[in-house]
C-alpha positions in Angstrom: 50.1 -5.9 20.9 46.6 -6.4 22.9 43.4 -7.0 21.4 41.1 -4.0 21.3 42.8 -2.4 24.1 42.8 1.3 24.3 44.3 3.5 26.8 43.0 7.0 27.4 44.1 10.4 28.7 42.3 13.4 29.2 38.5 14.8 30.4 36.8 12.4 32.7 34.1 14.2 34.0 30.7 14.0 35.8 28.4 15.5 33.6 24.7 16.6 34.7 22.1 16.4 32.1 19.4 18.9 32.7 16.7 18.2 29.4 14.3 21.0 29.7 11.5 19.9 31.7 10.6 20.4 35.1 9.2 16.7 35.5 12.3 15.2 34.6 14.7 14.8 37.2 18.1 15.5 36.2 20.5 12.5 34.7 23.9 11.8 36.4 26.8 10.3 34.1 30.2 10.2 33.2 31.5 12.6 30.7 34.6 14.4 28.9 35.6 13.5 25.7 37.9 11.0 27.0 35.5 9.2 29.1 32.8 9.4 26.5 35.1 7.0 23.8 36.7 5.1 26.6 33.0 4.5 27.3 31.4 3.8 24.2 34.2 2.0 23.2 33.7 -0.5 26.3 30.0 -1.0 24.9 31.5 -1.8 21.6 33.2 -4.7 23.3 36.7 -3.1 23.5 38.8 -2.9 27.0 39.7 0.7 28.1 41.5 2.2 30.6 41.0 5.5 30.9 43.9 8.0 33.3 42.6 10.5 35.5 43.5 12.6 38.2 40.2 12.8 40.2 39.6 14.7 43.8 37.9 12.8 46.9 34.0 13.6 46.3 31.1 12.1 45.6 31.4 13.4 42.3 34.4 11.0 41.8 32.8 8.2 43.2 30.0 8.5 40.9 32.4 8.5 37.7 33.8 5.1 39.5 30.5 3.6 39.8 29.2 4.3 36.0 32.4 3.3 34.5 32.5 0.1 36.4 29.0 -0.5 35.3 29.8 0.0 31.6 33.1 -2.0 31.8 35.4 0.4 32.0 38.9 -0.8 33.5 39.3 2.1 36.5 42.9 0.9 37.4 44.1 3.8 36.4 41.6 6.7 37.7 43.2 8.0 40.7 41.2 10.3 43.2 43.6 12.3 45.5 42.8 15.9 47.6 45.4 17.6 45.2 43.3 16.1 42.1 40.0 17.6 40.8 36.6 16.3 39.8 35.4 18.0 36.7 31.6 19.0 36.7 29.8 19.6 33.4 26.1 21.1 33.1 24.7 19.8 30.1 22.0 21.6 30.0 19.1 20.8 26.7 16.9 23.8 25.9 13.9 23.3 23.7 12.5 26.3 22.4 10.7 27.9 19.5 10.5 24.4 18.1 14.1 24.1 17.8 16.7 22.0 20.6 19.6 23.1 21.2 22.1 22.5 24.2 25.0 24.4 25.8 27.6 23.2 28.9 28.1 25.4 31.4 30.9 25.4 34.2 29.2 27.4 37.0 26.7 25.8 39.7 22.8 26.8 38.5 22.3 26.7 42.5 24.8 29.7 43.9 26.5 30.4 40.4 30.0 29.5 41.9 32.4 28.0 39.1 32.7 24.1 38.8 34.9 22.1 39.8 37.8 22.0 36.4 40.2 19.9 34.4 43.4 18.8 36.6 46.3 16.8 34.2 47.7 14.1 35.3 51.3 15.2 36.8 54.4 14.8 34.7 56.1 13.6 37.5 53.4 10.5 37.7 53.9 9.5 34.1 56.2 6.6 34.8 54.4 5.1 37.7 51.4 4.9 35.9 52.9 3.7 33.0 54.4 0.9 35.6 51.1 0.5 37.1 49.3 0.0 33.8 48.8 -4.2 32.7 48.9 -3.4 29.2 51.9 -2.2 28.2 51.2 -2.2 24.2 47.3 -1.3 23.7 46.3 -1.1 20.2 45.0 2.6 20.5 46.3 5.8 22.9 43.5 8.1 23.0 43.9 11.7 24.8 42.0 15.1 24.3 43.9 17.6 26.8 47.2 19.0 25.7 49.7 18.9 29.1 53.6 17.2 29.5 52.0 14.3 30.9 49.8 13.7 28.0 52.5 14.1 25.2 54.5 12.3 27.9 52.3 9.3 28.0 51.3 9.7 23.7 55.2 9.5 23.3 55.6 6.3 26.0 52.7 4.4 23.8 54.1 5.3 20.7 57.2 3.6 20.9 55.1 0.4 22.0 53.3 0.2 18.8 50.0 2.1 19.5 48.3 3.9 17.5 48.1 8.0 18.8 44.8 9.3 18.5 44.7 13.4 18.8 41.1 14.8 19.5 41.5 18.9 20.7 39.0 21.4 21.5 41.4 23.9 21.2 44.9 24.5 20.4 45.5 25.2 24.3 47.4 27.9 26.0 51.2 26.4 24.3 51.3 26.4 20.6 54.5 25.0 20.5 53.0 21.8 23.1 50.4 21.3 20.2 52.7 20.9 17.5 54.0 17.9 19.8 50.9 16.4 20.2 51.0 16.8 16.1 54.1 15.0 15.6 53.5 12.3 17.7 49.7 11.7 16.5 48.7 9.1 14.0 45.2 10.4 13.9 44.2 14.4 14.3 40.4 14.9 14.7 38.5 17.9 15.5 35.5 19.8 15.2 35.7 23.4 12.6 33.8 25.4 15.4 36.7 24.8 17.6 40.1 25.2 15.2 38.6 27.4 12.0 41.9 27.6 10.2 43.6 24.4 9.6 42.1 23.7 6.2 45.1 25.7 4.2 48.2 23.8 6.4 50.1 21.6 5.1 49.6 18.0 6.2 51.4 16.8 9.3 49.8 13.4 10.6 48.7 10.6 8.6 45.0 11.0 8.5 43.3 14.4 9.7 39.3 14.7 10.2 37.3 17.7 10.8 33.6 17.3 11.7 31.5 20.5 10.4 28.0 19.8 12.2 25.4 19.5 9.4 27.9 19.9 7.0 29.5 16.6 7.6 33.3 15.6 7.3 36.0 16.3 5.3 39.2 14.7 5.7 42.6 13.7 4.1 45.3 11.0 4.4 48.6 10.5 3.5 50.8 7.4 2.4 54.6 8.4 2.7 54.3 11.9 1.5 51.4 12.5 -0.8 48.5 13.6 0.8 44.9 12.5 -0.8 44.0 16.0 -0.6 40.3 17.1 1.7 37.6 14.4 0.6 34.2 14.9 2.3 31.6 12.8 3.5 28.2 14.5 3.8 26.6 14.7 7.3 23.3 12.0 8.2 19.9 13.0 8.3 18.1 12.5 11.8 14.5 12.2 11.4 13.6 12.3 15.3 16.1 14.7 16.9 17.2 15.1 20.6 20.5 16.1 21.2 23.5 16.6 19.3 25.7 16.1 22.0 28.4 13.3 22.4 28.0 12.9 18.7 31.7 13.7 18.0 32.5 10.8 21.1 30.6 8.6 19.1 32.1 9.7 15.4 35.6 8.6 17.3 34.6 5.7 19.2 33.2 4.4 16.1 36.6 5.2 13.8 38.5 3.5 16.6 36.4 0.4 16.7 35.9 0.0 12.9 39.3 0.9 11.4 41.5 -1.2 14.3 39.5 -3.8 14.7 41.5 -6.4 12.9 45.1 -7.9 14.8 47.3 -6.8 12.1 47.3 -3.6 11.0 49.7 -1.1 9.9 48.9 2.8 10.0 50.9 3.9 7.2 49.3 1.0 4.8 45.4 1.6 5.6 43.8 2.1 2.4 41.3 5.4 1.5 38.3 2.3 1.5 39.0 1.5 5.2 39.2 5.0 6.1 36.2 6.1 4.6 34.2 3.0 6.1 35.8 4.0 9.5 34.5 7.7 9.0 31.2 6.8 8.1 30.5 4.4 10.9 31.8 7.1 13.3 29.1 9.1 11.4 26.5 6.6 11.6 27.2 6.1 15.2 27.2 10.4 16.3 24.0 10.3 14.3 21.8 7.9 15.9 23.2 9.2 19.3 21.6 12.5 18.1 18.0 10.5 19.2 18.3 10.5 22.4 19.4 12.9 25.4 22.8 12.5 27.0 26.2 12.4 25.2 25.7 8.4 25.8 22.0 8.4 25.5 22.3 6.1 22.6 24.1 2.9 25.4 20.9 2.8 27.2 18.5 2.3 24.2 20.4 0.2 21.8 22.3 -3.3 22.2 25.9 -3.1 21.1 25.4 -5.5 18.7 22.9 -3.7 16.3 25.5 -1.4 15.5 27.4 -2.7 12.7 28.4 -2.6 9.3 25.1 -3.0 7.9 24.5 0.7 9.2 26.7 2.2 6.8 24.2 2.0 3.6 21.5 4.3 5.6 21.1 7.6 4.8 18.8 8.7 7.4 17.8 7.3 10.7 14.5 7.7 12.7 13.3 6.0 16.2 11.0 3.7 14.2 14.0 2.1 12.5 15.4 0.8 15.8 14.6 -2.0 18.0 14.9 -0.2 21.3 14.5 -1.2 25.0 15.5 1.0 28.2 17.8 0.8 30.2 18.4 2.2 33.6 20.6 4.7 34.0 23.3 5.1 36.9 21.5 7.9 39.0 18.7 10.5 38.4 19.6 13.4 40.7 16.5 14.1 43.7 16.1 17.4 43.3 16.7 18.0 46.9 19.9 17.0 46.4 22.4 20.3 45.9 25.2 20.1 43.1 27.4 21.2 45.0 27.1 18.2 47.8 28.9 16.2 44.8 32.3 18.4 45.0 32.3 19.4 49.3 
């Protein structure tokens, strides 16, 4: 099995970061759940390879270009004219002395609808699989639910990888997600987006819901006693920006934390590992939550001030951090129309 290797399937998206203010030009970047981790992992000093079924824009191209930049392996994101480029607004509003921020789907130019998710095709399962130089990686990683992703969860599986499950929703096939379920190692979600799993009955080894300022409960199980819901109370942010990206982060920092050692057994992690992995996903989502962008925290921080030594904060401001700036891949001119990225 590869060192640090994870392979990922699901949202890769170009996401456009509006912030609020007019003198700002908007921030170009990659985004998705899956290319957020696949990302941050990178930073973290892992290889990922991320599988996507992109169309022949500039928006593509521009996904290409910032995942190269932060490391990403892009072997395996194939643009095509039957494929589609996701666009995301992420749009920041500050108001009444409160920030919030919402994602819209429909181009603030003409108000046409985006460009959306495309799954890979069941059909191209195997080749890619082929295609793929690491057979074994340590983690799968995949947010969508389609054939091709249970397809490619199951191929992984049977290679030794761990499955890690991260929904927004249980899709449009109930029955597809109780695949994903019995094929996942790890389950994590957020409560705003699947309100009623607290009462069922345990079905993958370690489950994690993230409940916003609430913080996280979760629960694990060795053979078939469950620890039962254990929660881990939410960080406090002194200097707040966005909250965006800060599940990305939460899982990137799970990944990186509980797998980083070459021998390691799913069914035999112990609660202590678990709940160290949590909290530095927490510690992680949190001091993303300073910055704007669901990666804001990459071009601030050096990879290697985030470590262990994190976990006994309780509360994180700007003055606590040694930053420096770095430049992002693209600010968009304003002249420049949104829709020039997917025509």
């Amino acid at each position: 099995m590869n060192n640090k290797t994870c392979v990922g399937a699901g949202l890769v998206a170009l996401d456009i970061i509006l912030n609020g203010s007019k003198e700002k030009q908007p921030i170009i970047s990659t985004g998705g759940t899956c290319g957020n981790v696949l990302s941050i992992l990178a930073f973290l000093g892992w290889k990922t390879i991320p599988i996507a079924r992109l169309g022949l824009n500039d928006a593509s191209n521009k996904i290409l270009e910032d995942l190269k930049k932060n490391g990403v392996d892009t072997t395996l994101v194939e643009a095509s004219e039957s494929g589609n480029t996701p666009i995301i607004i992420h749009r920041i509003i500050k108001k009444d002395n409160k920030i919030t921020h919402r994602f819209e789907f429909k181009d603030p130019d003409n108000g046409n609808w985006l460009p959306r998710y495309k799954p890979v095709l069941s059909k191209d399962v195997e080749r890619i699989v082929n295609k793929n130089n690491e057979k074994s990686p340590r983690v799968f990683f995949f947010d969508k639910i389609s054939r091709s992703t249970i397809n490619f969860a199951k191929h992984y599986k049977k290679q030794g990888s761990v499955i890690y499950f991260e929904p927004s929703s249980y899709g449009r096939n109930l029955k597809m997600f109780n695949e994903c379920l019995d094929v996942a190692d790890i389950l994590k979600f957020s409560e705003d987006r699947i309100d009623d799993h607290l009462e069922k009955k345990q079905k993958v080894p370690i489950e994690i819901i993230t409940r916003g300022s609430q913080g996280i409960i979760y629960r694990y199980k060795r053979g078939t006693k469950s620890s039962g819901w254990i929660t881990q109370k939410a960080m406090k942010v002194l200097d707040f920006k966005d909250s965006a990206g800060s599940g990305d982060w939460c899982s990137a920092g799970i990944i990186s934390l509980l797998f980083a050692e070459d021998k390691f057994n799913i069914k035999k992690l112990n609660g202590n590992s678990i709940d160290r992995a949590i909290r530095f996903g927490q510690v992680l989502g949190a001091l993303n939550c300073m910055f704007d962008g669901a990666r804001g925290l990459m071009y601030s921080l050096n990879s290697n001030q985030l470590d262990e030594t994190l976990l006994k904060e309780e509360q994180f401001s700007l003055n606590d951090l040694n930053l420096y700036e770095k430049e992002r891949l693209i600010k968009l001119d304003k002249k420049t129309s949104i829709k020039s990225l997917y025509y």
